[in-house]
C-alpha positions as CSV (number, residue, x, y, z in Angstrom):
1,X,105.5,90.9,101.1
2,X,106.5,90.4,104.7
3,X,104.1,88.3,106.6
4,X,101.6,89.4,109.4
5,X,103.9,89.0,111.8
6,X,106.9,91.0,111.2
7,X,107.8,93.7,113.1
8,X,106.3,96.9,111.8
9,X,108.4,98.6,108.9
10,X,108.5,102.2,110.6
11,X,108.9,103.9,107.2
12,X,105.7,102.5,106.3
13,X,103.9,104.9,109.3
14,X,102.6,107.7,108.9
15,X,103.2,110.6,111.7
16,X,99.7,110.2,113.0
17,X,100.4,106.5,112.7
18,X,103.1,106.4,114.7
19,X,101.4,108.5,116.8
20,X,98.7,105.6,117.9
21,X,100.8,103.1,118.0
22,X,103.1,105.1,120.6
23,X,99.9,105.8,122.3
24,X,99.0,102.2,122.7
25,X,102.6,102.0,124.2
26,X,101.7,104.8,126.9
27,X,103.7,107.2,125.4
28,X,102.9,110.7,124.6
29,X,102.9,112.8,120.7
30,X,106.2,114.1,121.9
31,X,108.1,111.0,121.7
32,X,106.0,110.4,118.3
33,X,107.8,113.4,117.1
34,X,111.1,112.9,118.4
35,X,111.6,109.4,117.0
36,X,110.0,110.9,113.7
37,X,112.4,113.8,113.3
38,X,115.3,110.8,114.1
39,X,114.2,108.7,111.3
40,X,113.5,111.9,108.7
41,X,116.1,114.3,109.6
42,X,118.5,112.3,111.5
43,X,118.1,109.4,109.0
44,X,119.2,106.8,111.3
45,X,120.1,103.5,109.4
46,X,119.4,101.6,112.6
47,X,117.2,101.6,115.5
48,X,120.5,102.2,117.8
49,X,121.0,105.2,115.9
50,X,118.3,107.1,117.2
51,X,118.9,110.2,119.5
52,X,116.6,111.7,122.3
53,X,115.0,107.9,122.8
54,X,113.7,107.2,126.5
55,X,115.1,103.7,127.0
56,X,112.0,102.1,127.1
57,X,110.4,103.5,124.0
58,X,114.0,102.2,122.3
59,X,113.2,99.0,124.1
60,X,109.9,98.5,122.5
61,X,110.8,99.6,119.0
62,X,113.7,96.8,119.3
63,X,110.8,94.4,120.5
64,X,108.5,95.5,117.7
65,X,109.7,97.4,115.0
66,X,112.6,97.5,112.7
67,X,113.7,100.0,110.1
68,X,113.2,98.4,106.5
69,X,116.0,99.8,104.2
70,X,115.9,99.1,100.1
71,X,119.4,97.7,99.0
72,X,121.5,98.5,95.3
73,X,121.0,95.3,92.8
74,X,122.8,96.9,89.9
75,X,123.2,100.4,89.0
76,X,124.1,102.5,85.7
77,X,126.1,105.6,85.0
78,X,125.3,107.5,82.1
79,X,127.9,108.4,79.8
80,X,127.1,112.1,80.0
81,X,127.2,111.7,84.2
82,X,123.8,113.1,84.6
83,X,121.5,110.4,84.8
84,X,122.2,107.7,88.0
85,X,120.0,104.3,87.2
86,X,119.9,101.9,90.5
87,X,118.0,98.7,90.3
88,X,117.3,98.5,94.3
89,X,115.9,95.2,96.2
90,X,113.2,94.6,98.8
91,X,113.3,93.2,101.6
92,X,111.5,89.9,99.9
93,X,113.8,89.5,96.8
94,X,111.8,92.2,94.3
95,X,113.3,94.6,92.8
96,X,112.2,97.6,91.9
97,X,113.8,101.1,89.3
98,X,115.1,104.6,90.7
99,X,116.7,107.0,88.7
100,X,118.4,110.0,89.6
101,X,118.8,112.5,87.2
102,X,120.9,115.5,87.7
103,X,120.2,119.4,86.1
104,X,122.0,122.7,86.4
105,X,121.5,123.3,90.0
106,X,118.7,120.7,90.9
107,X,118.3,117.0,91.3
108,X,115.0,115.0,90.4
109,X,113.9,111.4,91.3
110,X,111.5,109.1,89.4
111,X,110.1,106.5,91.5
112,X,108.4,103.1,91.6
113,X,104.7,102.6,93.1
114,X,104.7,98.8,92.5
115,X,106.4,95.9,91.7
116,X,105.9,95.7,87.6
117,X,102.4,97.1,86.8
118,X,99.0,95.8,85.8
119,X,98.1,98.9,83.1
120,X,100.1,96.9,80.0
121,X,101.1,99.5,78.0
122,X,102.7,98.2,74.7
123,X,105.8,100.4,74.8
124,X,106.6,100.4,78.0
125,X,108.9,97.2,79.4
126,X,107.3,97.8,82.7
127,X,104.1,97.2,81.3
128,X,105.3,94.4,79.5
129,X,106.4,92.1,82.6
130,X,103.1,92.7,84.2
131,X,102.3,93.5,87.9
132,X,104.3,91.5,90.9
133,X,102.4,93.5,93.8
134,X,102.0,96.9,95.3
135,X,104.7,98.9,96.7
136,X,104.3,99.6,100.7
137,X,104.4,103.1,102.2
138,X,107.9,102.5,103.1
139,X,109.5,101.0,100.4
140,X,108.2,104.0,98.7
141,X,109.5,106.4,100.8
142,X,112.7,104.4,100.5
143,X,113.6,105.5,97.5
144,X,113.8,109.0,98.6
145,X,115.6,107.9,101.7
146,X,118.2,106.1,99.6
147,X,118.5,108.9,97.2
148,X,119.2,111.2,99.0
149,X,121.6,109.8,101.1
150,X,123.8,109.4,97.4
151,X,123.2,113.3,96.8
152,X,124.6,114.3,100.6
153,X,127.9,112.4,99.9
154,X,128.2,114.5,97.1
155,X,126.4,118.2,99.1
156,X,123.4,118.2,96.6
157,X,120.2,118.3,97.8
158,X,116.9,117.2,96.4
159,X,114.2,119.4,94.9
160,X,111.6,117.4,92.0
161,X,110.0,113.6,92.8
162,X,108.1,112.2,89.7
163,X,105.9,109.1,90.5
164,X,106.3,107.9,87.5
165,X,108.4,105.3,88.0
166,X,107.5,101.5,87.5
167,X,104.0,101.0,88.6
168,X,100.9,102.7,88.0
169,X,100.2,105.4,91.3
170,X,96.8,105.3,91.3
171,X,95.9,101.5,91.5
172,X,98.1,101.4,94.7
173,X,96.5,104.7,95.8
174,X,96.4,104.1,99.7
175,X,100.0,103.3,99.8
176,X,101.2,105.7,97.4
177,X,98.7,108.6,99.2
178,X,100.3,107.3,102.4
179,X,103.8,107.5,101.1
180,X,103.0,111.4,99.8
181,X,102.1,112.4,103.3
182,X,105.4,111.1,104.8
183,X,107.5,113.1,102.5
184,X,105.7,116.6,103.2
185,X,105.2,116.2,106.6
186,X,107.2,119.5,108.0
187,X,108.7,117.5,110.4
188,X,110.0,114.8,108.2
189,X,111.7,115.2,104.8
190,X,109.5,118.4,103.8
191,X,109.5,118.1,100.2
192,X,107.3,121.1,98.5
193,X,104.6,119.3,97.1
194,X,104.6,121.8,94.3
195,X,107.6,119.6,93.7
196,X,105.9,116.1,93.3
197,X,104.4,115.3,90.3
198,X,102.4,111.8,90.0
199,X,101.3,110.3,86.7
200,X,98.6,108.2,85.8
201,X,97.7,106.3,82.3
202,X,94.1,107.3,83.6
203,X,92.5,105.5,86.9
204,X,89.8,107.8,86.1
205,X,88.0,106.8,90.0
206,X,92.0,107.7,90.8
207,X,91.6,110.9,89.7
208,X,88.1,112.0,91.1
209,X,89.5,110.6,94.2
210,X,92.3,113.2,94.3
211,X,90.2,116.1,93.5
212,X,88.3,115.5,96.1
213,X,90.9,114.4,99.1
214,X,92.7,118.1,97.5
215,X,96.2,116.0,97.6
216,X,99.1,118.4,97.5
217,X,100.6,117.0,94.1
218,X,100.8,117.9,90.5
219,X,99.0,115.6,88.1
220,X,100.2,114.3,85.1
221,X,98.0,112.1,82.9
222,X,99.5,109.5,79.8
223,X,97.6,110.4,76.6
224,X,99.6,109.1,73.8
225,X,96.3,108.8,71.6
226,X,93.4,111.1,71.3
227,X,90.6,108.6,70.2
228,X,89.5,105.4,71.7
229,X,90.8,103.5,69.4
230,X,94.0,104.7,68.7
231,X,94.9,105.4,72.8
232,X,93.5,101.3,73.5
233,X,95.8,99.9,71.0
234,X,98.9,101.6,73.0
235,X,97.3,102.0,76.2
236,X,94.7,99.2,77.5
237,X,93.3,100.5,80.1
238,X,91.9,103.1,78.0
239,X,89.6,100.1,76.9
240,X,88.1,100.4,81.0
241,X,88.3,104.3,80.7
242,X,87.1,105.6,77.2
243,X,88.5,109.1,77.0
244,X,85.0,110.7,77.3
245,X,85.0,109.4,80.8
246,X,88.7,110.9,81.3
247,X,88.3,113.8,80.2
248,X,85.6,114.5,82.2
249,X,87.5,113.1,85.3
250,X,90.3,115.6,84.1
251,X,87.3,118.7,83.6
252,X,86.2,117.9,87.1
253,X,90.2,117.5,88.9
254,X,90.7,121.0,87.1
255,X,87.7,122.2,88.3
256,X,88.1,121.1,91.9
257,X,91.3,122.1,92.7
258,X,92.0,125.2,90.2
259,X,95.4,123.8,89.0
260,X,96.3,122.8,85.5
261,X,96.6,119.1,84.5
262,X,100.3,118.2,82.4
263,X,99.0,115.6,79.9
264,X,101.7,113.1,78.7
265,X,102.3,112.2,75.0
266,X,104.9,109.9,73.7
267,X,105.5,110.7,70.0
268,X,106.0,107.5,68.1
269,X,107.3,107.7,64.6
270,X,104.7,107.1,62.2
271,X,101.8,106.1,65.0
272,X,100.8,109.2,66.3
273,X,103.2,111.9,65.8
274,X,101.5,113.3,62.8
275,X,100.1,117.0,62.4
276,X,96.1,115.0,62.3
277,X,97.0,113.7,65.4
278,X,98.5,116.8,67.1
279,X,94.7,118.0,65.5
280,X,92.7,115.7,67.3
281,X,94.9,116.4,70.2
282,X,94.0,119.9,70.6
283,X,90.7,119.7,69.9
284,X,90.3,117.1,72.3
285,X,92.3,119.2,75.2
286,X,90.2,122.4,73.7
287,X,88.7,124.7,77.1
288,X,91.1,123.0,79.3
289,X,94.1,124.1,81.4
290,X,96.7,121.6,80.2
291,X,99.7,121.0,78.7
292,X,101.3,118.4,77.2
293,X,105.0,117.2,78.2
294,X,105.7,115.2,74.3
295,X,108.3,112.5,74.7
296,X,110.3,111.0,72.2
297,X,110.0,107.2,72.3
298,X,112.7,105.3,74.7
299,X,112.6,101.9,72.6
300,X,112.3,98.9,74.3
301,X,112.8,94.9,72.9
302,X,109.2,94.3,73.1
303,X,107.9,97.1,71.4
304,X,108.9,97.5,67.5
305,X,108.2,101.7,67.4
306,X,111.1,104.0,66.7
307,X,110.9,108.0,68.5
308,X,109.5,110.7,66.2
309,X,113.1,112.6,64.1
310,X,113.0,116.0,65.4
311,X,110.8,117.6,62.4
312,X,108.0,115.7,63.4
313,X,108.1,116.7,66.9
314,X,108.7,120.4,66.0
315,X,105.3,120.3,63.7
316,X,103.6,118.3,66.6
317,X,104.1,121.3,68.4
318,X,103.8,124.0,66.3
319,X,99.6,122.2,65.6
320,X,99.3,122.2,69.5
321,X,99.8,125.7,70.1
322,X,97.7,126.9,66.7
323,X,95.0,125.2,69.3
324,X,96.2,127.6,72.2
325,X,98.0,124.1,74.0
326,X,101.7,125.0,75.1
327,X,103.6,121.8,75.4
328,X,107.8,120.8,75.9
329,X,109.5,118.5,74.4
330,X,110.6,116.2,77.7
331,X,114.6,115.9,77.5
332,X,115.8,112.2,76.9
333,X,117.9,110.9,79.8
334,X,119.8,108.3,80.3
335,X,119.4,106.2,76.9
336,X,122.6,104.3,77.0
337,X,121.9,102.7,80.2
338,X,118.3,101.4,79.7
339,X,116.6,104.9,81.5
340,X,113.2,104.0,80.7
341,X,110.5,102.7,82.7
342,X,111.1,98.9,83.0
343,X,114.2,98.5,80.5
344,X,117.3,98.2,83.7
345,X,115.3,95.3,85.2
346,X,114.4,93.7,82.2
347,X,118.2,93.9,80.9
348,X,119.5,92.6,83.9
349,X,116.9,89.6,84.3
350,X,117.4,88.8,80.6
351,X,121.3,88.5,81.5
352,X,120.6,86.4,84.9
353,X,118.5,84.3,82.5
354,X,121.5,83.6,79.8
355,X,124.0,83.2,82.5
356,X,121.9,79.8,84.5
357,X,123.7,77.0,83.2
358,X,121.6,74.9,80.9
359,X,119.8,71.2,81.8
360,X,122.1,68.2,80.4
């Protein structure tokens, strides 16, 4: 993390932040706004590139801000050219996944909330290098910036943001909430939040929390099992949140703010992919407006489970909506150049590792 005193990483404000500290400055919401469309709409890369800037607000910025951009480590190509993996560095050496996936007529980013993640999820390789630290506003927002600056060299434009990058959203929930204001603010990048989609493996005080704030996003929430003991052996924090307690988190959330909850399931050959299971699924989601995005397994070193064949997750299904719970089968992305959560970094730091020359 920077330390206390580095100049202020605008892209971590929001526009009422910016606003005060303009104000301590003597200057008035106008000038707020006009360095905020600059940064947003402009997308200045530098501080000189700012239009419309009275020279002494420019002088002050120079004195006491700076605009902190994310870098490219490594990126991957897929081989079908739809799926864009980048790798991208902080400004303190971390590095963090993006990816970029393409679809007839639309482009969607998944992004990082933090630096590894604390939630330890067996099949994840995120989960399996454990948490570094919590993302800032900016270097959330970041992302986006640098995304979308690879889709105007190309005239695309983008429409879908997943927070479901590396990182769990909700235990970095001020940052994260901060970064979600930035990109909807109408005078910044003005992404529909009917558009952004956060997930969660189940913060269950996260989730409460959002009902009642009303955020403008869609929530998704990781199932992957539908009793205690089976959801704790894949997901551990399901050991802090029982699923009586989450699903009563996820009652309340749909009750609150009258929107359906998508619940996540990834179908892992043999483990929980069976009709019972899709059984104890559907009871347990039984009253509620949900539905379930099923995922094929992305296989990762640590993690010996294979992805459910394709008759497996067709009879998954078929159980669910006998229940009355429509689900989709989430398409796989991106497979041959490590897509899933956690896998790009963990391939390139197991390569670093191989290539430091040995100790005589």
């Amino acid at each position: 993390m920077p330390s206390s005193d580095t100049p202020t990483n605008l892209y971590d404000l929001t526009r009422p932040a910016l606003g005060a500290l303009l104000s301590d400055w003597g200057f008035r919401p106008h000038h707020r706004d006009v360095l905020w469309t600059g940064l947003y709409r402009q997308q200045a890369r530098e501080l000189e590139e700012l239009e419309g800037l009275r020279p002494d607000l420019r002088d002050k910025l120079r004195a006491h801000t700076r605009l902190g951009h994310l870098t490219t480590h490594h990126e991957a190509f897929s081989s079908d050219g739809y799926t864009h993996k980048l790798l991208l560095r902080l400004e303190d050496g971390q590095t963090i996944e993006t990816v970029l996936m393409r679809f007839k007529g639309r482009a969607t980013v998944c992004i990082s909330t933090q630096a590894g993640c604390a939630m330890g999820c067996v099949f994840c390789a995120t989960g399996q290098m454990g948490l570094s630290r919590h993302l800032t506003p900016g270097e959330i927002v970041g992302q986006i910036l640098h995304v979308r600056r690879i889709l105007r060299e190309s005239g695309e434009s983008l429409r879908n943001i997943v927070l479901m990058g590396m990182g769990e959203p909700l235990h970095n929930y001020d940052n994260t909430m901060a970064a979600v204001d930035v990109l909807v603010d109408p005078l910044g990048l003005a992404m529909a939040p009917r558009f952004i989609t956060l997930s969660t493996v189940g913060v269950v005080p996260g989730i409460r929390r959002l009902a009642d704030e009303d955020r403008p996003v869609q929530l998704a929430v990781s199932l992957h099992g539908a009793t205690d003991e089976e959801r704790a052996a894949l997901v551990p924090a399901g050991r802090r949140w029982p699923l009586a307690e989450l699903m009563d988190a996820c009652r309340y959330y749909i009750a609150r703010r009258k929107r359906r909850i998508f619940f996540e399931w990834t179908l892992i050959a043999g483990r929980n992919d069976t009709p019972e299971h899709a059984n104890t699924l559907g009871a347990l989601l039984s009253g509620m407006d949900a539905h379930v995005n099923v995922i094929p397994l992305n296989p990762t070193v640590g993690y010996d489970g294979g992805p459910s064949q394709p008759a497996s997750v067709r009879a998954f299904q078929d159980t669910l909506m006998a229940h009355g719970i429509p689900s989709t089968v989430r398409q796989r992305r991106g497979i041959d150049i490590d897509a899933g959560c956690g896998q790009l970094k963990s391939t390139v730091e197991r390569r670093s590792r191989r290539s430091l020359p040995t100790s005589p």
